[in-house]
N, C-alpha and C positions, 0 to 999 in steps of 0.2 A: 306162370301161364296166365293170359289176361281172359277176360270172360269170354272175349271173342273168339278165340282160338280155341276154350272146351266146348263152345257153344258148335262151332268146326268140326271137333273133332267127335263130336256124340253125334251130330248128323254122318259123317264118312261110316261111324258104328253102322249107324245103319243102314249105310249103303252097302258095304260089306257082305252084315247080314243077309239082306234082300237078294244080293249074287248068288253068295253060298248055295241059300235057299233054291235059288232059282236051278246051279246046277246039280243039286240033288234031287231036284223035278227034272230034271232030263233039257233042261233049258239052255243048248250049247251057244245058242247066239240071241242076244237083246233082240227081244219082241215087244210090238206095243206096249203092252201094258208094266213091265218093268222098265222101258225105256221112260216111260210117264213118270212113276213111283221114282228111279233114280232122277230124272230133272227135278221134279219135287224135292227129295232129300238134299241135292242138290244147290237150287238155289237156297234151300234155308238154311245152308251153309255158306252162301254166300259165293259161292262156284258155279259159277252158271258154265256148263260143257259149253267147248267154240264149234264143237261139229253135232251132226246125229251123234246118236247113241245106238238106234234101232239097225239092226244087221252085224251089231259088232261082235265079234267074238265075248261072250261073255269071259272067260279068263283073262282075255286083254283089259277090258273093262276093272277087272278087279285088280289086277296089277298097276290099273291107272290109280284106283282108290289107296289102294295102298303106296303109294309114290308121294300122294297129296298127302295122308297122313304121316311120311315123314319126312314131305317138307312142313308140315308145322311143329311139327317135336324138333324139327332141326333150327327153329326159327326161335320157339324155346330156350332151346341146348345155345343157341349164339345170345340172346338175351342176359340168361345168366352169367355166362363166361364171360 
């Protein structure tokens, strides 16, 4: 795995977390200020979102996180092999 890709994937970390969090706060859809916090983690992953993020269903939102984290383990896994 090259730097760039753990560098990836420790930022989606915390975009994850930040969701979770957020729907354990009673947070069922991206509001300001996680919609901020996720562009942030976001681009320092190098993944800038192509849309809003603000009104989305937050479970959608983490099902996208988690999709992006296994396309880079999957990018990995083809590396190797």
């Amino acid at each position: 795995m090259t730097n760039l890709q753990r560098r990836r994937l420790h930022a989606l970390d915390g975009c994850l977390n930040l969701l979770e969090d957020a729907l354990e706060r009673g947070v069922h859809r991206i509001n300001g200020p996680v919609g901020r916090e996720l562009k942030l983690r976001l681009g320092v992953a190098g993944l800038i979102p192509d849309h809003r993020l603000e009104g989305r269903l937050t479970e959608r939102v983490l099902d996208d996180v988690f999709r992006l984290q296994g396309q880079l383990i999957g990018e990995d896994d083809e590396l190797a092999g």
